[in-house]
C-alpha positions in Angstrom: 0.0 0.0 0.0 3.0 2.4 0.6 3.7 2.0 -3.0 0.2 4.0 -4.2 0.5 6.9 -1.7 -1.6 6.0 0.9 0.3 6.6 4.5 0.8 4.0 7.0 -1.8 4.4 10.1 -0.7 4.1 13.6 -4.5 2.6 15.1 -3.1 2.4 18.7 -1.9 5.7 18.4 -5.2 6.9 16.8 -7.4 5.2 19.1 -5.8 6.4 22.6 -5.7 10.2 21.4 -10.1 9.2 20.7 -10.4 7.5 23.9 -8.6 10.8 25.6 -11.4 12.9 24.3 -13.8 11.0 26.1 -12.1 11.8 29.2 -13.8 14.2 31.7 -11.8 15.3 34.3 -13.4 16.5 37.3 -11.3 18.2 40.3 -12.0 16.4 43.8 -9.7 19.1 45.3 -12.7 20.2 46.9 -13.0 16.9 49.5 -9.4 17.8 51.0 -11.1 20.5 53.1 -14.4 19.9 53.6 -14.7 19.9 57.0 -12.7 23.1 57.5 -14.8 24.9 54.8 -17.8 23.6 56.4 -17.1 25.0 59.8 -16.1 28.5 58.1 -19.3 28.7 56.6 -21.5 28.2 59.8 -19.3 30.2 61.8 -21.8 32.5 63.4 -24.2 31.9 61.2 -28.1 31.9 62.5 -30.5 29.5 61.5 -29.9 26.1 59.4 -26.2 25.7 59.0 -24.7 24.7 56.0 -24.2 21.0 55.0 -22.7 21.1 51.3 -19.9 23.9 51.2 -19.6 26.4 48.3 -16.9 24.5 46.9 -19.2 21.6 46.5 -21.9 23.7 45.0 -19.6 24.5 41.9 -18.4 21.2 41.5 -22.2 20.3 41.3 -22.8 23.1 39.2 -20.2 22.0 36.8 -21.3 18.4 36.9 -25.2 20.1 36.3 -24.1 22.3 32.9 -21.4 19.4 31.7 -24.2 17.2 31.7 -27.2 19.0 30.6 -29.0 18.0 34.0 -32.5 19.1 35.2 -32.1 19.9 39.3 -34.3 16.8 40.2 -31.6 14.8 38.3 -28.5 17.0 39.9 -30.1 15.6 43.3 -30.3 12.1 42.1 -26.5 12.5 41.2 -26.1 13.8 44.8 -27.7 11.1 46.4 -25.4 8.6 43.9 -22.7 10.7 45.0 -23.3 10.4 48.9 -23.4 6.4 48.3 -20.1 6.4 47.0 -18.4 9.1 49.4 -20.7 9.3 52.8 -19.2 12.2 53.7 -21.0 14.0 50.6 -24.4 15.0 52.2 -27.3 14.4 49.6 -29.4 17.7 48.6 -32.8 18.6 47.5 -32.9 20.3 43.8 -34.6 23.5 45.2 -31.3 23.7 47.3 -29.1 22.8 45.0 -31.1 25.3 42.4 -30.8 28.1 44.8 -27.4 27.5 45.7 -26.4 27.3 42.1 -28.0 30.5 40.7 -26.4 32.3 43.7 -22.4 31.4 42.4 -20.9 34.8 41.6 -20.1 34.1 37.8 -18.6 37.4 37.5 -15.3 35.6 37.4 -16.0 33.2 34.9 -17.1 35.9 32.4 -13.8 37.9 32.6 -12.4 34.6 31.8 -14.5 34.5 28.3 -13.1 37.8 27.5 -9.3 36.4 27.6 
């Protein structure tokens, strides 16, 4: 095949860089302080404290526009996600839909500009 100008193809190589775009890598960083975050939050706070921290409320909200999910789904993904990590309270998608219109995206628009 060489001969008529047709290139050899390297079908390993090709397939790993397809199976790489299927990848989605989400950051956990959040987990490594919880707690600490946590107890910021309802630091003098009145009323209900806080059970998911802000931290976690972006990673949901990331999960929630990644995915295309409706807020009932978002708290069926919690409720998955509190199964596989316990200390990952579940939440309610009116919670979880207030919480997530409330992130400051302010940020994330300068970073459109760029």
């Amino acid at each position: 095949m060489k001969g008529l100008g047709c290139e050899v193809l390297d079908w390993r190589s090709i397939d790993e860089r397809l199976v790489k775009r299927g990848e989605l890598l989400l950051s956990l960083e959040f987990l490594e302080r919880y707690e600490d975050e946590l107890e910021a939050m309802n630091r003098g706070k009145e009323g209900r404290p806080f059970t998911l921290t802000s931290s976690h409320i972006e990673f949901l909200a990331v999960v929630r526009y990644l995915f295309g999910l409706p807020y009932r789904q978002l708290e069926g993904f919690t409720m998955a996600l509190n199964r596989l990590l316990p200390r990952l309270p579940p939440a309610d998608y009116s919670g979880l839909r207030r919480r997530i219109l409330g992130i400051d995206l302010s940020l994330h628009e300068s970073l459109e500009g760029s």
